[in-house]
Each structure stands twice: as structure tokens, then as C-alpha cells.
C-alpha positions in Angstrom: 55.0 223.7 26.9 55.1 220.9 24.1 58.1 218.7 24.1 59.2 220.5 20.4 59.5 223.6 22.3 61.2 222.2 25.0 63.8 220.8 22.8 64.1 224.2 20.7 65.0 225.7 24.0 67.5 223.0 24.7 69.5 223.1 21.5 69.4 227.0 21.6 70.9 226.4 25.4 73.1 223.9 23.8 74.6 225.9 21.1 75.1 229.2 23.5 77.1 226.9 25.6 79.1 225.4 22.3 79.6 229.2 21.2 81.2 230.5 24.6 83.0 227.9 25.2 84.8 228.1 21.6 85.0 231.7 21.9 87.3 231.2 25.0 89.7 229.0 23.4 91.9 229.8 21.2 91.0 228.2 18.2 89.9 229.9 15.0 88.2 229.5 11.8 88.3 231.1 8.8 85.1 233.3 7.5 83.9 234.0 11.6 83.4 237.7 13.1 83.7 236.4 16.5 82.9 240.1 17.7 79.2 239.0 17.4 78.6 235.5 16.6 75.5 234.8 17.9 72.7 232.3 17.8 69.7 233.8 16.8 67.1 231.3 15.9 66.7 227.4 16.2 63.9 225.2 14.5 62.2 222.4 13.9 61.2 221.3 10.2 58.5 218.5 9.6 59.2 217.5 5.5 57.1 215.9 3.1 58.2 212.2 3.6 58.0 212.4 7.4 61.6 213.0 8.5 62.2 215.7 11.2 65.3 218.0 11.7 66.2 221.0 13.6 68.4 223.6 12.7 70.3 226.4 14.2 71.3 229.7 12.3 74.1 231.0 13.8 74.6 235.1 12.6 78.2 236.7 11.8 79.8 233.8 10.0 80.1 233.1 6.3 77.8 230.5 4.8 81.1 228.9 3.6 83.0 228.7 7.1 82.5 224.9 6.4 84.9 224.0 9.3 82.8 226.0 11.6 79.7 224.0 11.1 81.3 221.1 11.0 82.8 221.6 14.3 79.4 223.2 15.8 77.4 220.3 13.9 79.9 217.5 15.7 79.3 219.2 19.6 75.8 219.6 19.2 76.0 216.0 18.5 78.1 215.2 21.3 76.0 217.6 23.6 72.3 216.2 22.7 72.8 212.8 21.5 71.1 214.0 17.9 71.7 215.6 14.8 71.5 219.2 14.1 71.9 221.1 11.1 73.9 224.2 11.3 73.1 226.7 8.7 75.6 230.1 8.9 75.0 233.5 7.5 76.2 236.8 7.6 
């Protein structure tokens, strides 16, 4: 397995984790179906002028729960020790 696949599968790991854990609290944001958030895709972009990134889509949020990916964005952070995008759609 290459070492970008290994890391897909960590972050993906990563984020499920993030997701329960918040689901079990209660705190709340605005714009969230919690009935079936979900992860359901991570990925690694390569981009013109070198730089590489990784995202996570996250499923049954609104691409303007801005306080959701924020917070999602700041644990992965925490969790891996590098930046993640969060991108959120319905």
C-alpha cells in the first residue's frame, strides 16, 4: 500500500472518530442532519505549483455550516498534526 493511501485511510479513521465523538455530545450546529452525517470520501490533491492537500467531504450538512467545518477542520488538526480541508454538502 503507498504511504498516500495509508494516510487516506488514516484521516478517514480520523474523521469517523471526530464524527462519533461529536455526535455523542451535546453540542450542535446549525445546517447539520445529524441522523446521517457521514464521511463518505477523503482525498489527496497534487496542484499545479506543487502544494499538496487532502480533503474530506462529509455528506448531510450544508455547505454553509461554517462552524461545523471549522470545528471538524481544528480536530483533524489536533488529531493528525496537519491540515485538512473540510468540504460539506448535502
Amino acid at each position: 500500500m503507498t504511504e498516500i493511501k495509508e494516510t487516506l485511510i488514516k484521516i478517514k479513521e480520523v474523521a469517523d472518530q471526530i464524527l462519533e465523538t461529536h455526535e455523542n455530545s451535546t453540542v450542535r450546529f446549525d445546517g447539520v442532519n445529524y441522523a446521517d452525517l457521514a464521511v463518505v470520501d477523503v482525498s489527496y490533491n497534487l496542484h499545479l505549483d506543487g502544494e499538496e492537500t487532502y480533503s474530506v467531504l462529509i455528506e448531510e450538512c450544508s455547505p454553509t455550516a461554517y462552524n461545523f467545518q471549522e470545528y471538524m477542520v481544528g480536530r483533524l488538526n489536533i488529531k493528525l498534526g496537519f491540515d485538512v480541508n473540510v468540504v460539506c454538502e448535502w
